[in-house]
C-alpha positions as CSV (number, residue, x, y, z in Angstrom):
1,X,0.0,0.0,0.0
2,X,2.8,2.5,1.1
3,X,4.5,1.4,-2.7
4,X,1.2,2.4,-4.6
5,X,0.9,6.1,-2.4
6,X,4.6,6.8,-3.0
7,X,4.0,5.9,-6.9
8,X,0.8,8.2,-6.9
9,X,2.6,11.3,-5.9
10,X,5.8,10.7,-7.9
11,X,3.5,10.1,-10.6
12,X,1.2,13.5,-9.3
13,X,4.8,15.7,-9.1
14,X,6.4,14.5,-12.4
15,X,3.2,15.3,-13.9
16,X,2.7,18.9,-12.4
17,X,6.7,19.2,-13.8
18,X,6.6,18.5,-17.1
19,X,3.2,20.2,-17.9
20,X,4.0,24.2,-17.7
21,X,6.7,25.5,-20.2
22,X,8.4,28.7,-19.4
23,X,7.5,32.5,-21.1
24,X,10.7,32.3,-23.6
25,X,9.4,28.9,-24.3
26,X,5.9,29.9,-25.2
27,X,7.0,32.9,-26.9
28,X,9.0,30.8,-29.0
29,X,6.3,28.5,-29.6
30,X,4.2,31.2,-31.1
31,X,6.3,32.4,-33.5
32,X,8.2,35.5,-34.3
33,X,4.8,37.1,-36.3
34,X,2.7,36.6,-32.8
35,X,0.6,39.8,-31.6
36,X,0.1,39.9,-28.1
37,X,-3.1,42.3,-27.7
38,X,-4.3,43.0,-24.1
39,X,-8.0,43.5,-23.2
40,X,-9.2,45.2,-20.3
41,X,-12.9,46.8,-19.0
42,X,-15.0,44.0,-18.5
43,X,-18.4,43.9,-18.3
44,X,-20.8,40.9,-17.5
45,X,-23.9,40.6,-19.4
46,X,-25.8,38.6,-16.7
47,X,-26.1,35.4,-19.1
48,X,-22.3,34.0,-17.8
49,X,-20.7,35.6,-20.3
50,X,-19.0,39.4,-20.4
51,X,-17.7,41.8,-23.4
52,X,-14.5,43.5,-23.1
53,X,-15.2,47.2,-23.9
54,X,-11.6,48.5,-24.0
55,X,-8.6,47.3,-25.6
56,X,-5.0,48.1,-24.5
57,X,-2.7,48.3,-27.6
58,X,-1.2,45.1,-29.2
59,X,2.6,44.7,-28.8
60,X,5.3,42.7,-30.6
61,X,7.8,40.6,-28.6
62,X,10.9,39.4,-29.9
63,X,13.4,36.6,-28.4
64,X,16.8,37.7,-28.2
65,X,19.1,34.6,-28.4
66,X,22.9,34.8,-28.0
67,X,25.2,33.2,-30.2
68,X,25.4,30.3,-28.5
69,X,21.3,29.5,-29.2
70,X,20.9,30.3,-25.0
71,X,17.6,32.8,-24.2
72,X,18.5,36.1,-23.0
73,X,16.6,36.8,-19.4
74,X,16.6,40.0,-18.7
């Protein structure tokens, strides 16, 4: 019994590990083209769902790599 609870939460942390990637990674994942846009003033309609009446201006990231293919974190 103590073998299967040990094997459950080895099993639980290598799960919760492996399943998040980082911001450079999911950048990079997007592409170079990617618009971020950001949203903002929300307002429910009483159904569940809500409208976003503002938008904040879209921006452009770009991954700076050095020569060496490592990520820049700045």
């Amino acid at each position: 019994m103590k073998n299967i609870i040990v094997s459950v939460i080895l099993l639980f942390v290598a799960t919760i590990a492996q399943g998040q990637q980082s911001l450079y990674e999911t950048l990079q994942a997007n592409g170079e083209t990617a618009i971020y846009e950001g949203f903002c003033g929300l307002e429910a309609n009483g159904d569940g769902t809500y409208n976003f009446t503002e938008s904040a201006p879209a921006v452009n990231i770009t991954v700076i790599k050095l020569p060496t293919g490592q990520l820049c974190r700045f």
